[in-house]
C-alpha positions in Angstrom: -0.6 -8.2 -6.1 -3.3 -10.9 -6.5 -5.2 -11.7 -3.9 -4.9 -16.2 -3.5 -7.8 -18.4 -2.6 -5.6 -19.1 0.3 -5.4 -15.7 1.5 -9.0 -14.9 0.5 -10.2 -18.3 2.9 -8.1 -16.9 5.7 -9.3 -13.2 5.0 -13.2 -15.0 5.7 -11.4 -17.1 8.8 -10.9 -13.5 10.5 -13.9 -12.0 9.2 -15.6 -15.1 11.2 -13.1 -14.2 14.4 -13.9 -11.3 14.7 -18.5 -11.6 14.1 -18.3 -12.7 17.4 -16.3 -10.1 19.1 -19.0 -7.6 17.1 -22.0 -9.5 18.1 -20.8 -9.7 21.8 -20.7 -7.2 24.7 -20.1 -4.1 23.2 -23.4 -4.3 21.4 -25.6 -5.7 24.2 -24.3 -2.8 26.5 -26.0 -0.1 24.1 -23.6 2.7 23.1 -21.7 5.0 25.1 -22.5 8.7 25.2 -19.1 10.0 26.4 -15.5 8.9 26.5 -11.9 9.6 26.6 -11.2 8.6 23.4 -13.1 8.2 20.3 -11.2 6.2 17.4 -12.8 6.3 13.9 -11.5 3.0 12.7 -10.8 -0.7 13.4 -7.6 -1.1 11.7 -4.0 -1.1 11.9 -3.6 1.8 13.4 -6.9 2.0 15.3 -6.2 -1.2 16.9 -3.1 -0.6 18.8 -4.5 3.0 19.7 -7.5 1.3 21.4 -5.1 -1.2 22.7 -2.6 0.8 24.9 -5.1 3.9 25.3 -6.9 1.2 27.2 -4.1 0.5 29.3 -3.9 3.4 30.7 -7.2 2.9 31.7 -9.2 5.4 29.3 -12.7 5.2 28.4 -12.4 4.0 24.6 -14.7 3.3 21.8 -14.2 2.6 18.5 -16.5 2.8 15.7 -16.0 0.8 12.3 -17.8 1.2 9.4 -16.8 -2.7 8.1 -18.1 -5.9 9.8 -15.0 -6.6 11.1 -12.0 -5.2 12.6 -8.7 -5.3 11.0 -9.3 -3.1 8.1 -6.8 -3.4 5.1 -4.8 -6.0 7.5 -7.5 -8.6 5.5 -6.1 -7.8 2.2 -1.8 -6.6 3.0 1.2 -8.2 2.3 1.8 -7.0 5.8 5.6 -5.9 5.1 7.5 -4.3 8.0 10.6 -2.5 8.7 12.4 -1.0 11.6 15.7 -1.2 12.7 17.1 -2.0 16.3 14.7 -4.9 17.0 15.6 -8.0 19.3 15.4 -9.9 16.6 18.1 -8.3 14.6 20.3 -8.4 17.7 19.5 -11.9 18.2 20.9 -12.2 14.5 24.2 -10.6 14.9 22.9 -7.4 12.6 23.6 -3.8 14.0 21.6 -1.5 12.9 19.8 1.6 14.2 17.0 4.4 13.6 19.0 6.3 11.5 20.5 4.3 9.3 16.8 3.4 8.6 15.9 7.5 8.1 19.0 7.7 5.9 18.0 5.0 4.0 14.6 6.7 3.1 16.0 10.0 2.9 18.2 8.1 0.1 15.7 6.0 -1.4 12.6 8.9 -1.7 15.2 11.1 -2.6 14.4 13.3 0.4 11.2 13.5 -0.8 9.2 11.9 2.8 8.2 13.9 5.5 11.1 14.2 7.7 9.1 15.1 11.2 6.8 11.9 10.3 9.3 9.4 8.7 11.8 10.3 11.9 9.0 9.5 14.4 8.2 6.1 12.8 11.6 4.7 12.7 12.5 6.1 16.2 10.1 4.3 17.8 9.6 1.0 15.0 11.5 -1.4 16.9 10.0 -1.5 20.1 6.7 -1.6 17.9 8.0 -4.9 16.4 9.5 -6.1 19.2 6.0 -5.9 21.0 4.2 -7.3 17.8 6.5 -10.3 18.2 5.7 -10.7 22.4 2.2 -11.2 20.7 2.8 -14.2 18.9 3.5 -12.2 15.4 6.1 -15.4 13.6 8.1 -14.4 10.8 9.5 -16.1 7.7 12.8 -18.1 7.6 15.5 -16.0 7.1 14.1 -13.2 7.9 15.0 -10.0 8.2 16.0 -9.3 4.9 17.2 -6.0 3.2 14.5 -6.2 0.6 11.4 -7.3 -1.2 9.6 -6.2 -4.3 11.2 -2.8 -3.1 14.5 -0.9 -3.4 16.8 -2.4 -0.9 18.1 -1.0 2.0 21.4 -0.9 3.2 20.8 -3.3 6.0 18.1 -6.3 6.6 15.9 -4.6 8.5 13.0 -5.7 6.1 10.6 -8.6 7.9 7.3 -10.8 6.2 5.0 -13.1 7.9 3.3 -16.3 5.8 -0.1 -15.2 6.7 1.1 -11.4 5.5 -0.9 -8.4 7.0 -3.7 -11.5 8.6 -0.3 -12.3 10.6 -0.2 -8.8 12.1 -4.3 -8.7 12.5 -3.7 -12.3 14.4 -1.1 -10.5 16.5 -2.9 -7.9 18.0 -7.0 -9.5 17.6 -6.3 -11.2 21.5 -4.9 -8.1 23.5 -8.2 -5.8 21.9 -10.4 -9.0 22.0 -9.8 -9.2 26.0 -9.8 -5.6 26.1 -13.5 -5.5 24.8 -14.4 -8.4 26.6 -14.1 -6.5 29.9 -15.6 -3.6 28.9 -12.5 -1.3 28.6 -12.9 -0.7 24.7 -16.3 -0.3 23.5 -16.4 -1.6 19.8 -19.3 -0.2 17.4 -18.9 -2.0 14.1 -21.2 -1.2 10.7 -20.9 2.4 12.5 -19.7 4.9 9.9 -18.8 8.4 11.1 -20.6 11.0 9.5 -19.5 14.0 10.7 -17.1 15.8 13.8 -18.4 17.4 16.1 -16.1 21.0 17.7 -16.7 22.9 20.7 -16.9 27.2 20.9 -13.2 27.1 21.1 -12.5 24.9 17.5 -11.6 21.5 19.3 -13.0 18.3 18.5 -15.9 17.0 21.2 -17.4 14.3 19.6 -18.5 12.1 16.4 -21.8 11.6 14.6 -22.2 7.9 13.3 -24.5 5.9 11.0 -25.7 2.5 11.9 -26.3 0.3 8.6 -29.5 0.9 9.1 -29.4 4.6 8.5 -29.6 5.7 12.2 -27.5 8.0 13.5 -26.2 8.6 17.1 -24.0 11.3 18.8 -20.9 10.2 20.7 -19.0 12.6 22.7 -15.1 12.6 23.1 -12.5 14.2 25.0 -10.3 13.2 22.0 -11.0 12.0 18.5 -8.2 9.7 16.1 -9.0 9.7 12.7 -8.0 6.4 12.1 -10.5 5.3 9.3 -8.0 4.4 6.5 -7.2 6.4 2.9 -9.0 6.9 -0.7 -8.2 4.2 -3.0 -11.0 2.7 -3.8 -13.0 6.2 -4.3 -12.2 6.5 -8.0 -13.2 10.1 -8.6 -11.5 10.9 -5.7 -8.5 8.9 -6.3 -8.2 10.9 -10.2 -8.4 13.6 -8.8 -5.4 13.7 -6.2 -3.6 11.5 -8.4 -4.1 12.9 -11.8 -4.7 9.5 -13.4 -7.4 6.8 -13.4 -8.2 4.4 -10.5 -7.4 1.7 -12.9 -6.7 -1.4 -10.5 -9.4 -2.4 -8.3 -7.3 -3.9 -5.6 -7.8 -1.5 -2.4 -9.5 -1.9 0.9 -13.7 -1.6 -0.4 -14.0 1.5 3.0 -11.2 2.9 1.5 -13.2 6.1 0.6 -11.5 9.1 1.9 -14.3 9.7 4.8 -11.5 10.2 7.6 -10.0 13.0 4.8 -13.3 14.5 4.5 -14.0 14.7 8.9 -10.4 16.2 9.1 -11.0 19.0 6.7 -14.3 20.0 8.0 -12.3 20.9 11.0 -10.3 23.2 9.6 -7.3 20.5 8.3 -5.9 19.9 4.8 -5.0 16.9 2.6 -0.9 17.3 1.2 1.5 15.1 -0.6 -0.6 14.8 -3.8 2.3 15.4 -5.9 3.9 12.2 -4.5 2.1 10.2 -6.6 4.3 7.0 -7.7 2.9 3.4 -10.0 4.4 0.3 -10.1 6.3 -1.1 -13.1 2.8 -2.7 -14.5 0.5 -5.3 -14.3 -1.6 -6.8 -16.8 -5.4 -5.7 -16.1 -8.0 -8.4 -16.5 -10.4 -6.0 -19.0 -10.3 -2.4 -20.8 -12.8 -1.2 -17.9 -11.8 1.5 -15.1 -11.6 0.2 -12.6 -11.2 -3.5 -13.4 -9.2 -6.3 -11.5 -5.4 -7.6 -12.0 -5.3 -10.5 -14.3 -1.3 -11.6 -13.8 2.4 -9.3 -14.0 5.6 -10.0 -15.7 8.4 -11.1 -13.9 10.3 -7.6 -13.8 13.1 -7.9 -11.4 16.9 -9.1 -13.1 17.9 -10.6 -10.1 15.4 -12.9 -10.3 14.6 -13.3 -14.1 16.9 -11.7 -17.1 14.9 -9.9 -19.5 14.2 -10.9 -22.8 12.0 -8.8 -24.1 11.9 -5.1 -24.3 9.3 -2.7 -23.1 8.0 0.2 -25.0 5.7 3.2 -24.3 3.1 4.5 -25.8 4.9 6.2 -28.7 6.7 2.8 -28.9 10.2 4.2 -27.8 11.8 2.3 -25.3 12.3 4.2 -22.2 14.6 2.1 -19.6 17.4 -0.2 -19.4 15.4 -3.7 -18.9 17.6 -5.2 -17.0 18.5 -2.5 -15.0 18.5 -3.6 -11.3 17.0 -1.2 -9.2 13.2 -1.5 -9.2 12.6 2.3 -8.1 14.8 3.9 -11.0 12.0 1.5 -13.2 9.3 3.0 -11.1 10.3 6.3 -11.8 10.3 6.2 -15.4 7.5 4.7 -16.0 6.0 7.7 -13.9 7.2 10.1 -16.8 5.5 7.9 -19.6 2.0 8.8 -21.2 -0.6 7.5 -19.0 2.4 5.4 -17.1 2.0 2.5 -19.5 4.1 0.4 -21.5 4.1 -2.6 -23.8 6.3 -5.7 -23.4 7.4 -6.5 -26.5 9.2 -9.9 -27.7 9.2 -12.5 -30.7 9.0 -16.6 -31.0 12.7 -17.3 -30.5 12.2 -15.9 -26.7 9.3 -17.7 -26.2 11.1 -21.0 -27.0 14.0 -20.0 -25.2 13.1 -17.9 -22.4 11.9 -18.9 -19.0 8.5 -18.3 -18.6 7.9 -14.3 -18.7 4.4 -14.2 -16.2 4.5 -14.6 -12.9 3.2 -17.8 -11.7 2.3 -19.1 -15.2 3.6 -21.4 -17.3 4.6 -20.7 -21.2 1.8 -22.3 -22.7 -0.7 -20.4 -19.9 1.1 -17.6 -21.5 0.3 -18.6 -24.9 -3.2 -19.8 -24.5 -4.0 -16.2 -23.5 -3.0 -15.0 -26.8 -4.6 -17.8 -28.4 -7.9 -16.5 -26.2 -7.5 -12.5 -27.8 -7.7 -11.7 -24.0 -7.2 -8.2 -23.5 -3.6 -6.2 -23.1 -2.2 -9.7 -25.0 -1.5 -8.9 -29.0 0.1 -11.5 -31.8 0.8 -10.8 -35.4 3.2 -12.4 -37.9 5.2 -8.9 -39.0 6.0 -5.7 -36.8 3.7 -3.7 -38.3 0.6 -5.9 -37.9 1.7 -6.4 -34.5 1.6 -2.1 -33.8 -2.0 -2.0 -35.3 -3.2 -4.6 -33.0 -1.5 -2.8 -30.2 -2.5 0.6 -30.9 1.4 1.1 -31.5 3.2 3.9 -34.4 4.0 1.3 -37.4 7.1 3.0 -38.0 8.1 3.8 -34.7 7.7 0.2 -33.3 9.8 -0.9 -36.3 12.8 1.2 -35.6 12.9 0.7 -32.3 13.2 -3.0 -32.7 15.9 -2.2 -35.8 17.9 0.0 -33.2 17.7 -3.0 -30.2 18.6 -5.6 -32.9 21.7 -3.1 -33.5 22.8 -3.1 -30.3 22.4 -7.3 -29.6 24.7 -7.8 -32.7 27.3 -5.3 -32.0 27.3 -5.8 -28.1 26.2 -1.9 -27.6 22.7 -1.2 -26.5 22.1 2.3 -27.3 20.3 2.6 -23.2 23.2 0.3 -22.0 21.9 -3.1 -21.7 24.1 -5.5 -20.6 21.4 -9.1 -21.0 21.0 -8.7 -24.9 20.5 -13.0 -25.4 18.9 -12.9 -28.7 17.6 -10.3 -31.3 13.9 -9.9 -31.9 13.5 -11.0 -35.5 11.3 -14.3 -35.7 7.5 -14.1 -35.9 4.9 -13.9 -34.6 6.0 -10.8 -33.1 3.6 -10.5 -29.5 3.2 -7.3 -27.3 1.6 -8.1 -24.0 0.5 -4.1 -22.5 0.8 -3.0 -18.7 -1.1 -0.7 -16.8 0.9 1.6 -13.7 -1.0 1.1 -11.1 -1.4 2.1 -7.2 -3.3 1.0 -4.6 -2.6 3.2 -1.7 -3.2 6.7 -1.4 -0.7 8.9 -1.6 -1.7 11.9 -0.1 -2.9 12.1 3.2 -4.4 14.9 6.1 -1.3 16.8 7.5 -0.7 16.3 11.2 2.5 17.3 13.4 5.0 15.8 15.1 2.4 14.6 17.8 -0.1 13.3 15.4 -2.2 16.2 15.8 -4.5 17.4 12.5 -2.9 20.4 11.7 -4.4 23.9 9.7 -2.6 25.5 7.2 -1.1 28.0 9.3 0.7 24.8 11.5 -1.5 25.5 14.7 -3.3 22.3 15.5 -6.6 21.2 15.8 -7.1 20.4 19.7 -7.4 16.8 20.8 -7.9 16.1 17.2 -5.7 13.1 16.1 -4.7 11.3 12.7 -2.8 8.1 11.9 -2.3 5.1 9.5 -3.3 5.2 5.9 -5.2 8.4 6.5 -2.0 10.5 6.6 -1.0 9.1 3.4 2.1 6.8 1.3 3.5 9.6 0.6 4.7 11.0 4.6 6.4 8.1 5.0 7.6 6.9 1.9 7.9 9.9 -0.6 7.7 9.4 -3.3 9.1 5.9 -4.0 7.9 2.9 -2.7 9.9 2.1 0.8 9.6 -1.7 2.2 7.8 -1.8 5.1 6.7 1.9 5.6 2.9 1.8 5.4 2.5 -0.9 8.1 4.8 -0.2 10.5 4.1 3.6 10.8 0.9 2.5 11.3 1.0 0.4 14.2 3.8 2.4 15.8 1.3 5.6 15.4 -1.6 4.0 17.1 1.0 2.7 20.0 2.4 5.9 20.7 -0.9 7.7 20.9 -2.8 5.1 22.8 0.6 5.0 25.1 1.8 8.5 25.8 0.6 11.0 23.0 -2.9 11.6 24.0 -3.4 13.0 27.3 -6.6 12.4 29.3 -7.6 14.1 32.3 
């Protein structure tokens, strides 16, 4: 998703918010040496951790590496879900926890994390409810049972104008006030370095780095890792992924550090395999990683297709107008190097609405007429597979055997939309990159948000939540509306409320 001069001006509105919460008392007190809880990370889950933990009246700092809290809040779409809220009620829908778990249990094909996903719908409505007693406003019409995701069976699905800056506007007054009286201790351009265990294996304290390369010891009677995932640290995004970082769309701190302080205390990273790309979007250059330039218009409900989309050996490999977006997902995920090619000729660009999302036809054409990269033109099939590194012959019989199926009324994948056969040149090909920009796999923790060994036992008054635990507990492996946020908040209330115990 492209990031909009509008939501890049309010991104630097909360950046300037929040410079004067960082420059304030936490600094001018100095740093404390010892404290009840130590949370690695300023960000949707750290926030609501240091929120409630405070509360209770514990001793909390929290330590950022950015200059500025909120984390990848400045860059979501901020979707939620949960299931139960007062607002559902409110709108005559009945819903409940687990019709949400069955949902994802249907939608991952039981591939989440049952123990996690179970714990984040259980306890998402009173985690929304609260978001909304903090001024948190959602869209018109709202809740929905689905956006840019598979559906769910019920609208339980909720957005905000102001996406994840809604959410970061929600919860910046209750932690602002918080600091302010010296009940949360905030340490930003502090990047944890390493953790710190005592003779019996639990965590004591943190090292951190000032951006000025000193460091300082802070103990802790508990540590959450809170710091955030691995997507924007390429090597180590290939390597759990198995593909190129290709999209350079994710949080900048996203490096994996929180993965790194976790294993170094005896924990493990899982859910690799749960990899999952989107359906494409067309990449701004042939560098890795480079920016998103624009996307097709991929969902039927909202656009018919007219063009087909091919893969890498120019076969077409699912129904284009088929409407759920996860069984689209999915194959692409089984296609070389999860691209494809959207292939069409003139008649559809004279008849077609426009194909790119948020551009015009012509904005579509001049970027042909500009050679810019993943858009190719030719006047016959074949020229048209040389320019897009596409088998001559293959490309050609593939658009022989769609042709087939327009004239006869039988698609050979079962395409229903067939408006016009490709025949007319110039013949274009416009090519999409699979991309992700979340990581999927995450530390393992159990059902109390504890970092966890191999053998199950848990690493004492070590903690882990948000991004750090990874897509792939609470979605699977499929993209679930709503599941990254939500989890996230609702992990750093429970802790900060009831999970961690102090003495």
């Amino acid at each position: 998703m492209r990031v909009s001069k509008r939501r890049f001006v309010q991104a630097l509105g909360a950046v300037a918010a929040t410079a004067t919460l960082a420059s304030g008392g936490a600094r001018a007190r100095g740093m404390r040496r010892r404290c009840d809880l130590l949370i690695i990370g300023a960000g949707t889950a750290g926030l609501p951790a240091a929120i409630f933990a405070a509360q209770r009246g514990a001793r909390v700092v929290v330590v950022d590496a950015a200059a500025q809290i909120g984390g990848t809040l400045l860059l979501s779409s901020g979707q939620m879900s949960a299931a139960g809220t007062r607002l559902q009620r409110e709108k005559g829908i009945a819903d409940s926890p687990q019709e949400h778990f069955d949902d994802l249990m249907r939608i991952s094909r039981g591939t989440i994390d049952p123990v996690i996903a179970r714990l984040a719908v259980d306890h998402a409505a009173p985690t929304f409810d609260w978001l909304m007693d903090q001024g948190y406003q959602v869209l018109p019409d709202y809740p929905v049972d689905g956006v840019a995701h598979e559906p769910y069976s019920k609208p339980r699905y909720y957005w905000s104008e102001r996406r994840g800056l809604a959410v970061l506007d929600a919860m910046r007054p209750a932690f602002s006030r918080a600091v302010a009286r010296g009940r949360i201790e905030l340490h930003l351009e502090h990047r944890a370095v390493a953790l710190r265990l005592d003779a019996s294996g639990a965590a004591s304290g943190v090292v951190v780095e000032d951006s000025g390369g000193k460091r300082s010891e802070l103990q802790a009677q508990n540590v959450l890792i809170a710091s955030g995932g691995y997507a924007s640290n390429a090597a180590l995004f290939e390597k759990l992924s198995g593909v190129p970082k290709f999209l350079d769309h994710s949080y900048p701190l996203a490096q994996g550090d929180g993965l790194a302080l976790a294993e170094s205390a005896g924990g493990y990273v899982r859910g690799a395999e749960k990899y999952l790309t989107n359906f494409g979007v067309i990449l701004a250059s042939d560098d890795v990683p480079t920016s998103q330039l624009a996307r097709a218009n991929f969902y039927p409900q909202r656009r018919q297709p007219w063009e087909i989309y091919v893969n890498a050996e120019a076969q077409r490999f699912v129904r284009e107008d088929v409407p759920s977006v996860d069984a689209r997902e999915q194959a692409l995920r089984f296609q070389p190097v999860m691209r494809h090619w959207v292939v069409f000729d003139q008649s559809v660009v004279e008849q077609a609405p426009p194909l790119i999302e948020d551009w015009t036809t012509q904005d579509m054409l001049d970027a042909f007429e500009s050679r810019l990269p993943c858009f190719y033109r030719a006047g016959s099939i074949e020229a048209l597979a040389q320019a897009a590194g596409l088998p001559e012959r293959a490309l050609a019989a593939t658009l022989e055997a769609y042709n087939y199926g327009v004239h006869t009324g039988n698609d050979f994948l079962g395409r229903r939309h067939l408006p016009c056969k490709l025949v007319k040149p110039p013949f274009y090909a416009i090519r999409h990159q699979g991309t992700s920009i979340t990581s999927t796999a995450g530390v393992a923790v159990n059902e109390r948000l504890q970092v966890v060994r191999r053998d199950g036992s848990a690493v004492p008054n070590l903690y882990a939540a948000g991004e750090i635990l990874g897509s792939g507990a609470t979605q699977g492996q499929a993209f679930c509306g709503g599941m990254m946020v939500t989890p996230a908040i609702t992990f750093g209330r429970l802790l900060g409320q009831q999970l961690i115990r102090f003495s």
